[in-house]
DSSP file (Angstrom, degrees, kcal/mol; ACC not computed):
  #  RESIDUE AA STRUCTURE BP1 BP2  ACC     N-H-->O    O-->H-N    N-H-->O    O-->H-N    TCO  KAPPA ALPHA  PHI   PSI    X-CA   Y-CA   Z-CA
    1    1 A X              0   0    0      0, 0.0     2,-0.3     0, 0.0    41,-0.1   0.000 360.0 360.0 360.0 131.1    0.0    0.0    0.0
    2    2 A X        -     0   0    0      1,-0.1     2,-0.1    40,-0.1     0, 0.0  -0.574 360.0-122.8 -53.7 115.6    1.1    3.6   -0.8
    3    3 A X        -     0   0    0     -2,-0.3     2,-1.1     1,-0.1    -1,-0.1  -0.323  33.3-152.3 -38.6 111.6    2.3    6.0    1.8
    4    4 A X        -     0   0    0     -2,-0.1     2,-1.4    -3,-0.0    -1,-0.1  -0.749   4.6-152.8-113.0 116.3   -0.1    8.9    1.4
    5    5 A X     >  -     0   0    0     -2,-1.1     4,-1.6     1,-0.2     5,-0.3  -0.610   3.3-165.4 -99.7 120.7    1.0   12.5    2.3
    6    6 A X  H  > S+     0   0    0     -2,-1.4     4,-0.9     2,-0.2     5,-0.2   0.610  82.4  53.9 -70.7 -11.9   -1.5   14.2    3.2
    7    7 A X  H  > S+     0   0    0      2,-0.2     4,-4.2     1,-0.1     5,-0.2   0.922 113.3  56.6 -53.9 -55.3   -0.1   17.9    3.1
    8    8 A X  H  > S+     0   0    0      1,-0.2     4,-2.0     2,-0.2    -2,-0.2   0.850 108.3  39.5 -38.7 -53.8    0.7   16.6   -0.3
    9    9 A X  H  X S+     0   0    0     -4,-1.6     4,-3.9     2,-0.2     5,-0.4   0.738 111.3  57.6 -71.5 -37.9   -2.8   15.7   -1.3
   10   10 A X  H  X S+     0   0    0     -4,-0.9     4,-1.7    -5,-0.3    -2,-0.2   0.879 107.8  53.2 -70.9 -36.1   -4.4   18.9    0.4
   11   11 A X  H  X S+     0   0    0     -4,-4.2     4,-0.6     2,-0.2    -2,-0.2   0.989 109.8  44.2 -53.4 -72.7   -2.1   21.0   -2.0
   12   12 A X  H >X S+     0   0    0     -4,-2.0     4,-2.1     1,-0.3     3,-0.8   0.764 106.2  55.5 -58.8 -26.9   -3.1   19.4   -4.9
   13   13 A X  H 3X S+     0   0    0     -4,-3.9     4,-2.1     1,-0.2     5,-0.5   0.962 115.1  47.4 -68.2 -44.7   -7.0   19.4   -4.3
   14   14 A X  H 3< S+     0   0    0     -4,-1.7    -1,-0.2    -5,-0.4    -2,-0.2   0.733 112.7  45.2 -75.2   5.5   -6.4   23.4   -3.8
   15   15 A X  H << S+     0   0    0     -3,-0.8    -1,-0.3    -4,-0.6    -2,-0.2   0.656 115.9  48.1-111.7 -34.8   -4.3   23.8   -6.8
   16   16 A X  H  < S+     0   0    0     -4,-2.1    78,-0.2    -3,-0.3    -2,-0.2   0.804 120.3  34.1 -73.2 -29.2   -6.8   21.8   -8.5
   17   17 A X  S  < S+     0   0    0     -4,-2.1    -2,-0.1    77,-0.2    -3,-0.1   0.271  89.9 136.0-103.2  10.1  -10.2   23.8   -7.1
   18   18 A X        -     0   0    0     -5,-0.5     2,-1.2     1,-0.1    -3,-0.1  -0.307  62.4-118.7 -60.5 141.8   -8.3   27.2   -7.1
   19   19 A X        -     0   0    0     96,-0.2     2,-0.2    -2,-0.0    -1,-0.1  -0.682  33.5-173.7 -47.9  83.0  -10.2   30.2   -8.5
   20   20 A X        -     0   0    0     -2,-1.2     3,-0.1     1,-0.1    -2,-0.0  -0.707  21.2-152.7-122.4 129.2   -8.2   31.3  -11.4
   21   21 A X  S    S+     0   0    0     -2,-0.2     2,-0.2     1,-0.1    -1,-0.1   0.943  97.2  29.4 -83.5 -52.4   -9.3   35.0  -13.4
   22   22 A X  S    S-     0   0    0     -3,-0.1     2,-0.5     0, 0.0    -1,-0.1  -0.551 102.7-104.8 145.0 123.5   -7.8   33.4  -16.4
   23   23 A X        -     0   0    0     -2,-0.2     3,-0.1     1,-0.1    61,-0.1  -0.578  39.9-114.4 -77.2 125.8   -7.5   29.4  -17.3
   24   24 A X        -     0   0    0     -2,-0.5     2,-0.4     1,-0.1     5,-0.1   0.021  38.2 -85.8 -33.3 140.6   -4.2   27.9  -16.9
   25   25 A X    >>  -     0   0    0      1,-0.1     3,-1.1     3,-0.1     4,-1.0  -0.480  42.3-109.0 -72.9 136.1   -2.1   26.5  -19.9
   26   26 A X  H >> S+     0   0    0     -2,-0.4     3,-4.9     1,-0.2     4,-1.6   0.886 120.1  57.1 -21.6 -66.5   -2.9   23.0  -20.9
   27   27 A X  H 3> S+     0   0    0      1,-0.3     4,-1.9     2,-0.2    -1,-0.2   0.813 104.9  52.5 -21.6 -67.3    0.4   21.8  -19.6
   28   28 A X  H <> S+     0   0    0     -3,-1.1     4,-0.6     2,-0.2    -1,-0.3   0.554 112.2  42.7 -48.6 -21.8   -0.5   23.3  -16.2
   29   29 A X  H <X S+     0   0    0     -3,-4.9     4,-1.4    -4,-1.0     5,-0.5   0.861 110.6  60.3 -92.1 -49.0   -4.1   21.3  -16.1
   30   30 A X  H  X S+     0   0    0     -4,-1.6     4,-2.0     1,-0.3    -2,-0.2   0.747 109.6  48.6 -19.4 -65.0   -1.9   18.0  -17.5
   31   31 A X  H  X S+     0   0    0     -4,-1.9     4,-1.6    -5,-0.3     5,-0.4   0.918 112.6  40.1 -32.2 -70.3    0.0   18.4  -14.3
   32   32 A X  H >X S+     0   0    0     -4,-0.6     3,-3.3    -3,-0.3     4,-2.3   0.975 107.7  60.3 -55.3 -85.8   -2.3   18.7  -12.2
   33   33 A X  H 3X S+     0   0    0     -4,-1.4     4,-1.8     1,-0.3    -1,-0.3   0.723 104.3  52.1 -26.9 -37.2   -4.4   16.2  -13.6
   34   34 A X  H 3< S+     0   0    0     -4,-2.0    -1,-0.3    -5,-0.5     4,-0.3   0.605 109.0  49.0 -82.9   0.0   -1.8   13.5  -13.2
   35   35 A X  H <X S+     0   0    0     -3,-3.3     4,-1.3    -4,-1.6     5,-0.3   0.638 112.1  49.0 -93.7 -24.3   -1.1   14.3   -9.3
   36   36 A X  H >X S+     0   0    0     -4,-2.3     4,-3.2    -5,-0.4     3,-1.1   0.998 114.9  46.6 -71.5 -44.6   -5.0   14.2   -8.7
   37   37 A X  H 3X S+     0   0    0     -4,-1.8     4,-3.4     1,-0.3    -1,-0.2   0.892 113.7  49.9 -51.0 -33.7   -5.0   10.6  -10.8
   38   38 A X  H 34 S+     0   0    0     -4,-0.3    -1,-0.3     2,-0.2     4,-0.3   0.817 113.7  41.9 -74.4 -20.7   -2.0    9.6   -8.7
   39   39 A X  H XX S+     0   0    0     -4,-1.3     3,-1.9    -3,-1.1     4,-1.5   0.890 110.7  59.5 -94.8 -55.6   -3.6   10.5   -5.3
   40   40 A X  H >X S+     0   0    0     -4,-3.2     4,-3.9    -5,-0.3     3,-1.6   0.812 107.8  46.9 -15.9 -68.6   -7.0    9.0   -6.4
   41   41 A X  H 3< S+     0   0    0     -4,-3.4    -1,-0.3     1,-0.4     4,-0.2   0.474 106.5  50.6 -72.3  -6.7   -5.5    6.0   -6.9
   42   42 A X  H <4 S+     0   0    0     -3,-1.9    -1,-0.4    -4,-0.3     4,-0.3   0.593 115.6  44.5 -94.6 -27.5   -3.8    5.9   -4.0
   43   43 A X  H XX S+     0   0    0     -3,-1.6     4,-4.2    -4,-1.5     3,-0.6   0.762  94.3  79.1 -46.7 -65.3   -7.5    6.9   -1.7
   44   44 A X  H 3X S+     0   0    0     -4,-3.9     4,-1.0    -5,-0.5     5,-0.2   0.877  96.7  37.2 -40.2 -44.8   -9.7    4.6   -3.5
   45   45 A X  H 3> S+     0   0    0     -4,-0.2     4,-0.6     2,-0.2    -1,-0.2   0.984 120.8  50.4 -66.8 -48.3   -8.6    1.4   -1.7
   46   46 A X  H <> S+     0   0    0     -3,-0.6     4,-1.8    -4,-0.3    -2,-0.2   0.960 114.6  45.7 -38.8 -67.6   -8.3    3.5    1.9
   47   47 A X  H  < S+     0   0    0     -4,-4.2     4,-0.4     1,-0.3    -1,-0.2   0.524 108.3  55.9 -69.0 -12.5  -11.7    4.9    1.3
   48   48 A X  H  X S+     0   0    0     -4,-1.0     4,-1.3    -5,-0.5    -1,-0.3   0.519 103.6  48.9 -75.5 -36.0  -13.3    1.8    0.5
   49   49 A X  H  < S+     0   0    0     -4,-0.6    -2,-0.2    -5,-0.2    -3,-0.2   0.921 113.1  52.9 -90.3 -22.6  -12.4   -0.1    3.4
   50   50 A X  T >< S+     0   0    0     -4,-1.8     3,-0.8    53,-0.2     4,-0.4   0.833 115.3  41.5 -72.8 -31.6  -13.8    3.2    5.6
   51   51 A X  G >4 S+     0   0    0     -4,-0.4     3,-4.1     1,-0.3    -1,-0.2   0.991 108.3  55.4 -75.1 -55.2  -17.0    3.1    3.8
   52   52 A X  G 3< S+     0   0    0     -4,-1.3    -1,-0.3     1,-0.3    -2,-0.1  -0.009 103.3  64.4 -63.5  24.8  -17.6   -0.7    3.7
   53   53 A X  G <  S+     0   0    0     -3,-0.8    -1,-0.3     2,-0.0    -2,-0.2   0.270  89.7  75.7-116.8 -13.4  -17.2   -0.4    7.4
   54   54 A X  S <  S-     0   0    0     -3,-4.1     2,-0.4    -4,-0.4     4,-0.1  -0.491 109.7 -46.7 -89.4-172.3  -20.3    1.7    8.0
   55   55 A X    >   -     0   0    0     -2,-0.2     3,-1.8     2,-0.1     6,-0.4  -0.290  51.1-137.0 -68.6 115.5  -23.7    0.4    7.9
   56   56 A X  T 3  S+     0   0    0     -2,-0.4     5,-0.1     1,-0.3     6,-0.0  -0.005  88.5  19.2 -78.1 171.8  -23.8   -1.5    5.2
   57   57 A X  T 3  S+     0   0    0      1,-0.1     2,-0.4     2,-0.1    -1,-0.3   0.498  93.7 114.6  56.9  -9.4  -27.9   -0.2    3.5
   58   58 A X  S X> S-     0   0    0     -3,-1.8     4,-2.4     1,-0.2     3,-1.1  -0.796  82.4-104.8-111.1 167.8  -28.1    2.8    5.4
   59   59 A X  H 3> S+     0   0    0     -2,-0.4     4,-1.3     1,-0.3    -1,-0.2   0.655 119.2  46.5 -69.6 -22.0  -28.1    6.4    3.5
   60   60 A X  H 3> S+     0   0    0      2,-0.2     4,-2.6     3,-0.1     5,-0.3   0.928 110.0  51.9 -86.9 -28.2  -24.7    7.4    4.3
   61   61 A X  H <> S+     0   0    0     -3,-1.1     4,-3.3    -6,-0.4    -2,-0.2   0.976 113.6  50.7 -44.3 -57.4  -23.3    3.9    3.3
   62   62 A X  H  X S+     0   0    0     -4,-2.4     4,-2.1     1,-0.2    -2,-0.2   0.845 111.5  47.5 -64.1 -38.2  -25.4    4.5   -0.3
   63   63 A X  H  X S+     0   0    0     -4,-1.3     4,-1.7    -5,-0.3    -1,-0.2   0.990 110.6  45.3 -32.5 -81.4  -24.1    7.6   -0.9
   64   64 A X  H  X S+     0   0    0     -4,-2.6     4,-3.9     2,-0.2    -2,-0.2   0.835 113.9  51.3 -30.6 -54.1  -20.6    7.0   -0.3
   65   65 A X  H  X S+     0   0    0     -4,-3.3     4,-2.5    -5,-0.3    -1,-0.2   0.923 108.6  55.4 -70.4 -40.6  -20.8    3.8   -2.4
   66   66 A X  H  X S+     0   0    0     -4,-2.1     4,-1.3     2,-0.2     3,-0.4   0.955 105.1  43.8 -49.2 -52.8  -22.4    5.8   -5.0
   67   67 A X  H  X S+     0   0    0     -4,-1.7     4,-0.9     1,-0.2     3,-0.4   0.905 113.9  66.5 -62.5 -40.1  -19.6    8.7   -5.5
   68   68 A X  H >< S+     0   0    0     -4,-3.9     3,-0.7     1,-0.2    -1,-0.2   0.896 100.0  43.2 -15.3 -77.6  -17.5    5.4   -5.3
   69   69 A X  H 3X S+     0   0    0     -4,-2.5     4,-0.6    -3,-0.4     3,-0.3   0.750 106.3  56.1 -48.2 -36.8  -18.8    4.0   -8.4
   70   70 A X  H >X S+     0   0    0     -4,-1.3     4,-2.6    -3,-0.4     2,-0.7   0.814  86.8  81.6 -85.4 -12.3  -18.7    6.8  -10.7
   71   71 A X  H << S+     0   0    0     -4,-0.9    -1,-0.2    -3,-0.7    -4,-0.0  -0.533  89.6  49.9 -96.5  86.4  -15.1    7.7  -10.4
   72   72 A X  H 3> S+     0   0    0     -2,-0.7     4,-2.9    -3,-0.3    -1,-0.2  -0.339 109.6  48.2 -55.5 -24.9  -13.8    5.3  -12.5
   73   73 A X  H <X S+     0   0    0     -3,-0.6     4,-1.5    -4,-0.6    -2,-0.2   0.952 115.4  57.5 -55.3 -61.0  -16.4    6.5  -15.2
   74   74 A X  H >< S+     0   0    0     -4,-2.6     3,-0.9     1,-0.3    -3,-0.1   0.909 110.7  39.3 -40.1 -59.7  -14.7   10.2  -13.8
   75   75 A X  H >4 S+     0   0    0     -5,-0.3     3,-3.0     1,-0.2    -1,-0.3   0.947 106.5  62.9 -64.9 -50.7  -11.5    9.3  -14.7
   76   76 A X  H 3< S+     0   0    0     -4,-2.9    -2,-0.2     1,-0.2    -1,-0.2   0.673  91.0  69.0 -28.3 -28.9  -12.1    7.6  -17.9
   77   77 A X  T << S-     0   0    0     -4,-1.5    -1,-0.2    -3,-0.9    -2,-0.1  -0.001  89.2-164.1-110.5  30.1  -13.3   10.5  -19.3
   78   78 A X    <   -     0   0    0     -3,-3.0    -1,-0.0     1,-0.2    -2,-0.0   0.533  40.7 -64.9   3.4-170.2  -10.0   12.0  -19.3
   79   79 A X        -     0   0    0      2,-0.1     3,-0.2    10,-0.1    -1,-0.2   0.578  67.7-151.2 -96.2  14.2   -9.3   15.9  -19.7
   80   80 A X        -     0   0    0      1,-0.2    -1,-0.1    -3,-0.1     9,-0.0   0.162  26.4 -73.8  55.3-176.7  -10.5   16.2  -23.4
   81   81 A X  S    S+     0   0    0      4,-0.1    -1,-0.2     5,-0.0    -2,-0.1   0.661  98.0  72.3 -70.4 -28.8   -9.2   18.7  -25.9
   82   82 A X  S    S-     0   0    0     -3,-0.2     4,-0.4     1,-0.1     0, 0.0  -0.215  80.0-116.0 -90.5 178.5  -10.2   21.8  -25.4
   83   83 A X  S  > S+     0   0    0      3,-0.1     4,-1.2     2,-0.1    -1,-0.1   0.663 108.0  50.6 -72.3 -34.3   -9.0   24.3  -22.3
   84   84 A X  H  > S+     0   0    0      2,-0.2     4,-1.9     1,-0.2     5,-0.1   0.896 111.9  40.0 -77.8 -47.3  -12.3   24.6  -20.7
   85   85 A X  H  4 S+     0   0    0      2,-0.2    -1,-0.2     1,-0.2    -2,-0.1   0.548 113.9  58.2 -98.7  -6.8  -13.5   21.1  -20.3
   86   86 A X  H  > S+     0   0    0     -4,-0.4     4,-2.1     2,-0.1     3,-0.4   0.861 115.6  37.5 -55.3 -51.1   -9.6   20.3  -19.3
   87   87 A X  H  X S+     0   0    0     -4,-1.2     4,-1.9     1,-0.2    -2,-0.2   0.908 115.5  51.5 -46.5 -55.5  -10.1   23.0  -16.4
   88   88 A X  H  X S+     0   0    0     -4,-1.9     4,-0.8     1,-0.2    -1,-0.2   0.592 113.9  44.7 -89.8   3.3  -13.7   22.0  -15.6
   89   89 A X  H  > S+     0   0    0     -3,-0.4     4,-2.5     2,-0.2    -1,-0.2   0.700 112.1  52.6 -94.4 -45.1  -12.5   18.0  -15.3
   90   90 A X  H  X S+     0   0    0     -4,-2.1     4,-1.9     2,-0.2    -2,-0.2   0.953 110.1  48.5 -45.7 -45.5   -9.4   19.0  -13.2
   91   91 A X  H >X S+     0   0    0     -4,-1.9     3,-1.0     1,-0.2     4,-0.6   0.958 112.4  47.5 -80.4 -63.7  -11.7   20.9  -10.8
   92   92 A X  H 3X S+     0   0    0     -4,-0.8     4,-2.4     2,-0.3     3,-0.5   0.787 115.5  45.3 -42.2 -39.2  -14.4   17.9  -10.5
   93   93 A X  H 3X S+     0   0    0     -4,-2.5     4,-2.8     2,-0.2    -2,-0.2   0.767 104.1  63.2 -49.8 -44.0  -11.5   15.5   -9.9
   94   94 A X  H <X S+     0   0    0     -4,-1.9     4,-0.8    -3,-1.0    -2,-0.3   0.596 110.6  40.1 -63.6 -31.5  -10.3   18.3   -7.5
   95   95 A X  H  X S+     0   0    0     -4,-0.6     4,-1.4    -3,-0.5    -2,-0.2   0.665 107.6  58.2 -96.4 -21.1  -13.6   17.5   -5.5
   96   96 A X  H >X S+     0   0    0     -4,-2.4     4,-1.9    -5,-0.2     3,-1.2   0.995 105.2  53.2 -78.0 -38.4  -13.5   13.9   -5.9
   97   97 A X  H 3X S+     0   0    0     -4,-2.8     4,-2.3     2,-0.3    -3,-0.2   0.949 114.3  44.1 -32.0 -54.8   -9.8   14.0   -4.0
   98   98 A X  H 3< S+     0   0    0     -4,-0.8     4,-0.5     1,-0.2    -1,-0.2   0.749 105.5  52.0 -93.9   4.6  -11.1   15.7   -1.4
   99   99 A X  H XX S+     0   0    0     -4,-1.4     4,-1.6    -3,-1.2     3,-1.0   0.898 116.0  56.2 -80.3 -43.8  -14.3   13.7   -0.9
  100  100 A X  H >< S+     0   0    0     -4,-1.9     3,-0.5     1,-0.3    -2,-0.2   0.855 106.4  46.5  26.1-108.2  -11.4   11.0   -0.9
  101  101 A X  T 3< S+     0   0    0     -4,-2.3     3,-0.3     1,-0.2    -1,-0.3   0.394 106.5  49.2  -6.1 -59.7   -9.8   12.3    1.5
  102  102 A X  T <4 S+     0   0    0     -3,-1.0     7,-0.2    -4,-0.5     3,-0.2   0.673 112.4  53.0 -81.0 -23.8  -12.2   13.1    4.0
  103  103 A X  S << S+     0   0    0     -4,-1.6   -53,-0.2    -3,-0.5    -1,-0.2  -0.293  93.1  77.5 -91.8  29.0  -13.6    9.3    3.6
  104  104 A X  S    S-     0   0    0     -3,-0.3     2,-1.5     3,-0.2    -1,-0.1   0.164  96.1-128.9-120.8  22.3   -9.8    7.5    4.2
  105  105 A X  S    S+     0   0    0     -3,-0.2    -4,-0.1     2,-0.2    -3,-0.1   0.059  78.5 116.5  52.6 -21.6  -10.0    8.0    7.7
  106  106 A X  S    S+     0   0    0     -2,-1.5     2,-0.3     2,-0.1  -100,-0.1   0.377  72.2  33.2 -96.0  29.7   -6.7    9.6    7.6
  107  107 A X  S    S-     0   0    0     -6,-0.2     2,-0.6    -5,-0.1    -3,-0.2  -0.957  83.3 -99.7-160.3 169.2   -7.7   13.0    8.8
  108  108 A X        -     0   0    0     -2,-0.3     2,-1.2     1,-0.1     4,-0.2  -0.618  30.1-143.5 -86.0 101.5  -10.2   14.8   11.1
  109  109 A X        +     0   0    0     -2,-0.6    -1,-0.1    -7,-0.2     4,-0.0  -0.339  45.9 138.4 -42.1  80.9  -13.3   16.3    9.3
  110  110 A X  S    S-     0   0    0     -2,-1.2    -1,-0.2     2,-0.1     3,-0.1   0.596  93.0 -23.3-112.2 -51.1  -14.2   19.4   11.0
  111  111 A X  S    S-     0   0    0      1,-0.4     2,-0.2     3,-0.0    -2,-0.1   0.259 103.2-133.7-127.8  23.2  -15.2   22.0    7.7
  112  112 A X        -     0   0    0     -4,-0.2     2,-0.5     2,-0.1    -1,-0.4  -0.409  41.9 -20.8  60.1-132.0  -13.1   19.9    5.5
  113  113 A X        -     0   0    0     -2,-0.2     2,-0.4   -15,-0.1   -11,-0.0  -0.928  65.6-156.3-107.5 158.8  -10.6   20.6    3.1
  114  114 A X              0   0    0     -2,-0.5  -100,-0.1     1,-0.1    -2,-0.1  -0.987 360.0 360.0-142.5 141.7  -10.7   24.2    1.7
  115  115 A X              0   0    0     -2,-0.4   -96,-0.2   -98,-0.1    -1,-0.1   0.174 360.0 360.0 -46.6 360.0   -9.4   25.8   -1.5
């Protein structure tokens, strides 16, 4: 299992949900888009055994397990061509990390992480 730092991870979700007056150059979402894939993958197993340990049927379990499922669809659908929908995929990715995150047990939830 991967050693996850979580300063590390907390960076990249705010570099990924920052407010920007201007869109970044492709290059800059690329980046960025391959440290949120790399941290993803590195959650997903974490966050999986924390979910599948609440009660398995009840609404926060079905939740969870949903936003589960769809990020591999989320990732599949890699950053596309254009500048906009490369930005606006980083930035959804950028909230699945920190929904991640907050479900891997390995920090304390009080207002979460913030951009």
């Amino acid at each position: 299992m991967a050693v996850v730092d979580v300063a590390e991870v907390e960076d990249v979700i705010r570099r990924a949900l920052a407010e920007r007056p201007v869109l970044p150059p492709y290059a800059d979402l690329c980046a960025i888009h391959a440290s949120l894939l790399h941290h993803i993958g590195c959650l997903m197993p974490l966050t999986t055994a924390q979910v599948d340990g609440l009660g398995h049927g009840s609404a926060e379990w079905s939740r969870k397990q949903t936003y589960l499922k769809q990020i591999p669809h989320q990732i599949d659908e890699g950053l596309g061509s254009g500048l906009v929908s490369a930005s606006c995929r980083v930035q959804s990715l950028g909230y699945t990390l920190r929904f991640l995150l907050e479900n891997s047990g390995l920090v304390e939830v009080a207002g979460g992480v913030n951009p």
